[in-house]
C-alpha positions as CSV (number, residue, x, y, z in Angstrom):
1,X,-42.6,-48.2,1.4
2,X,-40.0,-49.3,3.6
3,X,-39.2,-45.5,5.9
4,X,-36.0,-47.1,7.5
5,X,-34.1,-47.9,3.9
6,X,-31.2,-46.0,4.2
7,X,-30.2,-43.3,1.4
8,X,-28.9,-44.3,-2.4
9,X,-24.7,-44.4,-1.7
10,X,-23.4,-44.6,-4.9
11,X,-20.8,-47.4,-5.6
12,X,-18.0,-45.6,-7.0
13,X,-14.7,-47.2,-8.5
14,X,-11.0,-46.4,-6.9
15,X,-10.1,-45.1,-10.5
16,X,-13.0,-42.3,-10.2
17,X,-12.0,-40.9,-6.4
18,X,-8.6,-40.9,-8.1
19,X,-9.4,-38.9,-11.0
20,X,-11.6,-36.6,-8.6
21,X,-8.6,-36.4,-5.3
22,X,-6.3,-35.3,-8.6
23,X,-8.5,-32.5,-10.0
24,X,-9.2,-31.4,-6.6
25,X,-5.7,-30.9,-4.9
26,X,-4.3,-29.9,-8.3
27,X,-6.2,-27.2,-8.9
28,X,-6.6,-25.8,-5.2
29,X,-4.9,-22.4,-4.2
30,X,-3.5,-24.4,-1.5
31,X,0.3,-25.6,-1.9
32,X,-0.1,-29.2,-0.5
33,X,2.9,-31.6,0.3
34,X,2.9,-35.4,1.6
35,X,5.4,-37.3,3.3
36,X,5.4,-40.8,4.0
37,X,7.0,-42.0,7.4
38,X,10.5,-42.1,6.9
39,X,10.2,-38.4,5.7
40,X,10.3,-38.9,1.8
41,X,8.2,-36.5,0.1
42,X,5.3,-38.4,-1.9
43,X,3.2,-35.4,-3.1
44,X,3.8,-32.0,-4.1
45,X,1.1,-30.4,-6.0
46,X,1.4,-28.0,-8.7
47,X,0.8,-25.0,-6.4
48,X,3.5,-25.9,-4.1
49,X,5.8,-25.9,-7.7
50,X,4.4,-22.1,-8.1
51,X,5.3,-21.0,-4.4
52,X,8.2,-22.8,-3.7
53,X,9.3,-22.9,-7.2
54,X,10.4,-26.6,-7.3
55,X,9.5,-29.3,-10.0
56,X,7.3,-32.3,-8.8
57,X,9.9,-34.6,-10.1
58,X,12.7,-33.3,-8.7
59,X,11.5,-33.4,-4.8
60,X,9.1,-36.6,-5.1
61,X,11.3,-39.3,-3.3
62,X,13.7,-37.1,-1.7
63,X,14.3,-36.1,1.9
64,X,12.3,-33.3,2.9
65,X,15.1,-32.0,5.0
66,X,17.0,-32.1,1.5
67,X,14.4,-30.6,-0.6
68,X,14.0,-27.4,1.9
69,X,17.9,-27.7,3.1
70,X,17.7,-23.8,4.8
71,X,14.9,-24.3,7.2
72,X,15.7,-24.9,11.3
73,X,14.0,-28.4,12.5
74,X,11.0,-26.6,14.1
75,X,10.1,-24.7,10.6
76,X,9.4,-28.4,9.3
77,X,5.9,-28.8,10.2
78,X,5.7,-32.5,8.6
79,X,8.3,-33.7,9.9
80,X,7.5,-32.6,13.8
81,X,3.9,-33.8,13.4
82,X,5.4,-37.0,12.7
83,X,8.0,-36.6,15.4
84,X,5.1,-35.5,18.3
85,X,2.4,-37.2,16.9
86,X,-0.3,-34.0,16.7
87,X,-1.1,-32.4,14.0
88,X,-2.3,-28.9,13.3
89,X,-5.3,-26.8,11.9
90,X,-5.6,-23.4,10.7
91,X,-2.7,-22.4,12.4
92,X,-1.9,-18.4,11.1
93,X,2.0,-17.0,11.0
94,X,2.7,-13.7,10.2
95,X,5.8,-15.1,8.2
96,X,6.7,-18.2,6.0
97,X,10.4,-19.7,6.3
98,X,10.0,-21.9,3.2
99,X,9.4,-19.0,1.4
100,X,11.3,-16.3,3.5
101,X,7.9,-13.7,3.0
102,X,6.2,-12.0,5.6
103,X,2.1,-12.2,5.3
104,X,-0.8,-14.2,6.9
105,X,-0.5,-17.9,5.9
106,X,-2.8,-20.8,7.3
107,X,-1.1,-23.9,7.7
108,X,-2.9,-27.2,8.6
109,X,-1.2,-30.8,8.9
110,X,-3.1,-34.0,8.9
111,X,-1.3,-37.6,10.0
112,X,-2.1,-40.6,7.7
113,X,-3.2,-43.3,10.5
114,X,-3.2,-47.1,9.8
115,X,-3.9,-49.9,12.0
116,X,0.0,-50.1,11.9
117,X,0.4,-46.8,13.7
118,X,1.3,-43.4,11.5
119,X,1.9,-44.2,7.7
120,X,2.4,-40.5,6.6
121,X,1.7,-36.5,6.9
122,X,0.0,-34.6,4.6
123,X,0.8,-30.2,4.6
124,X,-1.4,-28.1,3.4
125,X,-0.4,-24.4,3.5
126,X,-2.9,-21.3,2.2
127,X,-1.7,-17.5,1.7
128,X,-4.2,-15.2,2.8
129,X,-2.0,-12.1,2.3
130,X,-3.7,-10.4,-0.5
131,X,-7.4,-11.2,1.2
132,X,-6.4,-10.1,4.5
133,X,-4.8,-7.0,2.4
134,X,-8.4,-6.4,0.6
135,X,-10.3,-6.8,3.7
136,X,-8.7,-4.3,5.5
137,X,-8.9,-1.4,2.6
138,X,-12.9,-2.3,2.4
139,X,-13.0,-1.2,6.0
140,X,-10.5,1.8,5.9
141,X,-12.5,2.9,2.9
142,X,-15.8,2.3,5.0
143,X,-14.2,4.3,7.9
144,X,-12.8,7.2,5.4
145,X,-15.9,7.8,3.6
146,X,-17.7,8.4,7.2
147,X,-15.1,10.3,8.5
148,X,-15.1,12.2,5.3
149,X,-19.3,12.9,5.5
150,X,-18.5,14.4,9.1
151,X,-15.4,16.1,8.5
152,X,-16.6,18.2,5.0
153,X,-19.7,19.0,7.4
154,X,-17.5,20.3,10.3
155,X,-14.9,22.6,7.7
156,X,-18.4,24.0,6.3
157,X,-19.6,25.1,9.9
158,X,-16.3,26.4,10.9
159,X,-15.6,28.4,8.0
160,X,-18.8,30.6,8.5
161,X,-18.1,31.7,11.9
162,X,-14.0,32.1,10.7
163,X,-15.6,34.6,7.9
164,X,-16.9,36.7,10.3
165,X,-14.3,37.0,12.7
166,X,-12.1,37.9,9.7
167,X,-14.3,40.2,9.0
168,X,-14.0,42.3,12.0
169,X,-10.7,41.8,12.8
170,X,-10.0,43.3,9.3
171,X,-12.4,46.1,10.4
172,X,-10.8,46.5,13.5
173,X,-7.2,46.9,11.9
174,X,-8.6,49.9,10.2
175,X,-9.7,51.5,13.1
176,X,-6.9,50.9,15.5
177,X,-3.8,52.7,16.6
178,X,-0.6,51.3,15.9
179,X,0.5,49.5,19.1
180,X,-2.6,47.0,18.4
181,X,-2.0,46.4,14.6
182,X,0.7,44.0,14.6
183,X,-1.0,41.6,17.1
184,X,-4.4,42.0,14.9
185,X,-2.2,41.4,11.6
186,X,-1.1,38.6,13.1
187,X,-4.4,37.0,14.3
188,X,-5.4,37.5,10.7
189,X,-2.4,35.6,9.5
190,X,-3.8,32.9,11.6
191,X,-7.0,33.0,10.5
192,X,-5.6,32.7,6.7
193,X,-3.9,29.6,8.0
194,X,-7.2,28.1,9.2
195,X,-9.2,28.7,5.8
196,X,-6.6,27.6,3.9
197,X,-6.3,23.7,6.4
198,X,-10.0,23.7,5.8
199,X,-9.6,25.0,2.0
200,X,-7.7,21.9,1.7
201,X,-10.0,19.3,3.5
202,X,-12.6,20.1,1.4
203,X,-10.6,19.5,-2.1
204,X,-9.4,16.1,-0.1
205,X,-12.8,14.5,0.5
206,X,-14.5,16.1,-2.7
207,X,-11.8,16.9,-5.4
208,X,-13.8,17.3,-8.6
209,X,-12.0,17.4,-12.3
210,X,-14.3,19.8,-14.2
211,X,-11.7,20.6,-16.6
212,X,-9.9,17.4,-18.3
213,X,-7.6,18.2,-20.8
214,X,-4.2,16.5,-22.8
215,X,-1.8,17.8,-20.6
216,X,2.1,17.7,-21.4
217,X,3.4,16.1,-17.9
218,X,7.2,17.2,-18.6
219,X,6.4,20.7,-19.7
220,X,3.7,21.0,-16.5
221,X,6.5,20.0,-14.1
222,X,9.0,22.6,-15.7
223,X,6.5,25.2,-15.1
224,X,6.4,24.1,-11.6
225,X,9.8,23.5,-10.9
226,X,10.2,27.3,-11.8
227,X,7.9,28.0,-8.4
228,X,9.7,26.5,-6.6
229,X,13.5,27.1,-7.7
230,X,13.6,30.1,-5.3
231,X,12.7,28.3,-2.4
232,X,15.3,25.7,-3.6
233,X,18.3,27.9,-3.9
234,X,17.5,29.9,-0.5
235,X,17.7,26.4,1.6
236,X,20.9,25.7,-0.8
237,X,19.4,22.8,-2.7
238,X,20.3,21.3,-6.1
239,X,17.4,20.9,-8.1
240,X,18.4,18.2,-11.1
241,X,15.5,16.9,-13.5
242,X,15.5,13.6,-15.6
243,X,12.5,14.0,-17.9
244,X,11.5,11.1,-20.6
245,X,10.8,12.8,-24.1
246,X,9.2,9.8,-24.7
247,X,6.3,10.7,-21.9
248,X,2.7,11.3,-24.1
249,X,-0.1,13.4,-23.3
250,X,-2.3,12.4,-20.4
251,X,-6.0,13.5,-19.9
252,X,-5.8,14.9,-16.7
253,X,-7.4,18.0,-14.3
254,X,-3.9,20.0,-14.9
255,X,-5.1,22.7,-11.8
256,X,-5.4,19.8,-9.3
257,X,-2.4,17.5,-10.6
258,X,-0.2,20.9,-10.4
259,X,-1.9,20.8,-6.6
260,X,-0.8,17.2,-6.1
261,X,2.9,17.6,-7.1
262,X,3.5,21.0,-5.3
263,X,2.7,19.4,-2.4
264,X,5.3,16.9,-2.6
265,X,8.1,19.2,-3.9
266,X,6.8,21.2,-0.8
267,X,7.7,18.2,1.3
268,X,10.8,17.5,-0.4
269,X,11.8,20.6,-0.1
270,X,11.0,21.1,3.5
271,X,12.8,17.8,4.6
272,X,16.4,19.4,3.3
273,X,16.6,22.2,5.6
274,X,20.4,22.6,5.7
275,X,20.4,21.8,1.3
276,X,20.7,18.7,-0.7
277,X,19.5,17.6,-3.8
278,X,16.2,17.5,-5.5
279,X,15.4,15.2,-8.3
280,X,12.6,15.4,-10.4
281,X,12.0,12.5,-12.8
282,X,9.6,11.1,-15.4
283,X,9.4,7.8,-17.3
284,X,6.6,6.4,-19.1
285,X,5.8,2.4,-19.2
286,X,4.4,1.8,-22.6
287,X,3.0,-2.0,-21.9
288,X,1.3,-0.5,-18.8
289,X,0.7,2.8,-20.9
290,X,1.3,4.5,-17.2
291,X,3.6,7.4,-16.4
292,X,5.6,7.7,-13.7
293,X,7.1,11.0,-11.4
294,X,9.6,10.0,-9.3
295,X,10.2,13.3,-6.7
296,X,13.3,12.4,-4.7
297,X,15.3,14.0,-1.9
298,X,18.3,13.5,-0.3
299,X,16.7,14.9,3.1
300,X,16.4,12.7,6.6
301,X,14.5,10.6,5.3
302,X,11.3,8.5,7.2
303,X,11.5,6.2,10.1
304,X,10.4,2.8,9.5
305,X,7.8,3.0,12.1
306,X,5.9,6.1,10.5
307,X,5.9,5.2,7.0
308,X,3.2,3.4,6.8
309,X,1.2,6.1,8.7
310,X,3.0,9.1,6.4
311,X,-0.2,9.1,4.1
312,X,-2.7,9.5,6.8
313,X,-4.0,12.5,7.9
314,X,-3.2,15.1,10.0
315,X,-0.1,12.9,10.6
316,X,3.1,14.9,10.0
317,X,6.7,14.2,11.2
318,X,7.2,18.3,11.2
319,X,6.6,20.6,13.9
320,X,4.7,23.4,11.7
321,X,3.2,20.4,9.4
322,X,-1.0,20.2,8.8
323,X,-0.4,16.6,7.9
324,X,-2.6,17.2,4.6
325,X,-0.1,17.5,1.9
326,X,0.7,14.1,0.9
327,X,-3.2,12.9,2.0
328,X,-4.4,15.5,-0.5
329,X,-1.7,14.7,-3.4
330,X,-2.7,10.8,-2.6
331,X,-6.7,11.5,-3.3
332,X,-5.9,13.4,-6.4
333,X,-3.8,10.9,-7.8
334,X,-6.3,8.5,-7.0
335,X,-9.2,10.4,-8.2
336,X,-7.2,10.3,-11.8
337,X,-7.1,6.5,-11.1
338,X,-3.5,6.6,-10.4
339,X,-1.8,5.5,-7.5
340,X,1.3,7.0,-5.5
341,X,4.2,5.1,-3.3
342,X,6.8,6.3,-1.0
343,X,10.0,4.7,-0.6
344,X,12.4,5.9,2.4
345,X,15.2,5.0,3.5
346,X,16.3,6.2,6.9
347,X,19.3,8.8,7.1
348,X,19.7,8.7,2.9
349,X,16.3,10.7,2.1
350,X,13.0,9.6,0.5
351,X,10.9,9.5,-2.9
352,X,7.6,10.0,-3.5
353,X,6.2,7.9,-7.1
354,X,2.8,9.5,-8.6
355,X,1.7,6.9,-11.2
356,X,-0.8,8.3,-13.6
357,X,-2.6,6.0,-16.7
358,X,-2.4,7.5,-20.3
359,X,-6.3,5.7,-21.0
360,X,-8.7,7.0,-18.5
């Protein structure tokens, strides 16, 4: 037995690497584009038809200063590989000209080298926006659900000691004279304050439906709408609902989805101190079989800068804010396998969208 015979290579014919180099690129999630040296485009695979939305035949042959007419001569990558003579790999942008989307794409550019000199480029470009996007909730959810373990612990120690110091103070407010009674009223007010922040951790890290039910979601808001229509007409606001008749029943924990939306009336409410208009509004989806409340206000409305941190919490843009409310309403919504969105724009006012599924 001959040790040194080198391995078994396969002779394979042009016609198979063919039929494998098409079933490869064509069905990668990579957009891929060729160009040969005069900058005609060669190849343009069907995920670069899906992104860029362009027809193979239509850009094969063409200029690729044609096919992508909008770009500046530095966003062609092919075409200054060719020009410099370097290519590039795994280069990440934050944004994609040819597409005019921000996100985190991977672009990598190969030259097609004869004995002649450079024949060609070949572009591939990957969108890792969605990944990246997935990656980061596994680790904020990682982060939350620690944070949560510590912070229920803490609320539960605090609240012990809080009893008892109610509990004298309350004693104490019996006993006293009058010139001390305000100040202990007001330290029990406090303390009220206090059990009610921790009242409402604990329903954020461990809300629990124990009562599902069919609930009507228009005649629920109504309801709640009534609670609140005093508050509205002492800060001069105009409360307007637009409520879809078509909206079924949804199986829902009615005593924590009343919770959820009172908070963001709350807000709405809150962010129209000098009056304005509050709009309440259902609609129902029936190919998504979701429901939709749209809570909008015609208030300041949310700097760019803090709107991605709004649902955080203990982060508040007021003064006298816990930074719980929309947290809390968030988990609930979430807990009903919902999801909620805010919109805001700057100086007009801002909406807050609870999305709830009929089918649980």
């Amino acid at each position: 037995m001959n040790l040194a015979a080198p391995l078994f290579k396969p002779c394979l014919s042009k016609e198979f690497w063919h039929t494998f180099t098409n079933l490869v690129v064509s069905n990668t999630s990579a957009a891929i584009i060729a160009i040969d040296k005069k900058g005609n485009v060669i190849f343009f695979n069907r995920q670069a038809e899906l992104v860029f939305g362009k027809n193979e035949q239509e850009v094969l042959g063409k200029q690729l200063t044609s096919v992508f007419a909008h770009l500046a001569e530095h966003e062609h990558y092919l075409l200054m590989a060719l020009k410099t003579g370097r290519g590039m790999t795994d280069v990440e942008t934050n944004f994609c000209p040819y597409t005019d989307r921000e996100g985190v794409f991977v672009h990598s550019v190969a030259l097609v080298k004869t004995a002649l000199g450079i024949d060609g480029a070949i572009w591939m470009r990957k969108d890792f926006t969605d990944l990246r996007r997935f990656q980061q909730e596994i680790n904020n959810a990682e982060v939350q659900a620690i944070v949560s373990q510590i912070a229920a612990g803490a609320a539960h120690e605090i609240r012990n000691p809080l009893t008892t110091a109610r509990g004298y103070l309350q004693l104490a407010q019996k006993k006293t004279d009058s010139e001390i009674a305000p100040y202990i009223a007001g330290a029990l007010e406090e303390i009220m304050e206090i059990e009610s922040i921790i009242a409402n951790l604990l329903s954020l890290f461990r809300p629990r439906s124990t009562s599902l039910q069919f609930v009507p979601l228009n005649g629920l808001i109504k309801k709640l709408l009534r609670l609140v229509e005093n508050a509205g007409l002492f800060n001069n606001i105009v409360i307007r609902t637009i409520l879809d008749k078509h909206v079924p029943l949804c199986l829902l924990d009615a005593k924590l989805i009343k919770h959820a939306i009172l908070n963001v009336l709350r807000n709405a409410i809150e962010a129209m101190p000098n009056g304005g208009s509050l709009t309440v509004k259902t609609s129902y989806d029936t190919d998504a079989e979701l429901i939709c409340i749209n809570i909008s206000d015609t208030g300041k409305g949310i700097e760019p800068d803090y709107l991605p941190e709004i649902i955080k919490p203990f982060y508040s843009t007021k003064k006298q804010g816990s930074g719980l409310g929309l947290t809390l309403a968030n988990r609930i919504i979430h807990h009903h396998n919902g999801s909620l969105e805010i919109k805001s724009t700057y100086g007009q006012g801002t909406s807050v969208l609870l999305y709830l599924p009929v089918s649980q």
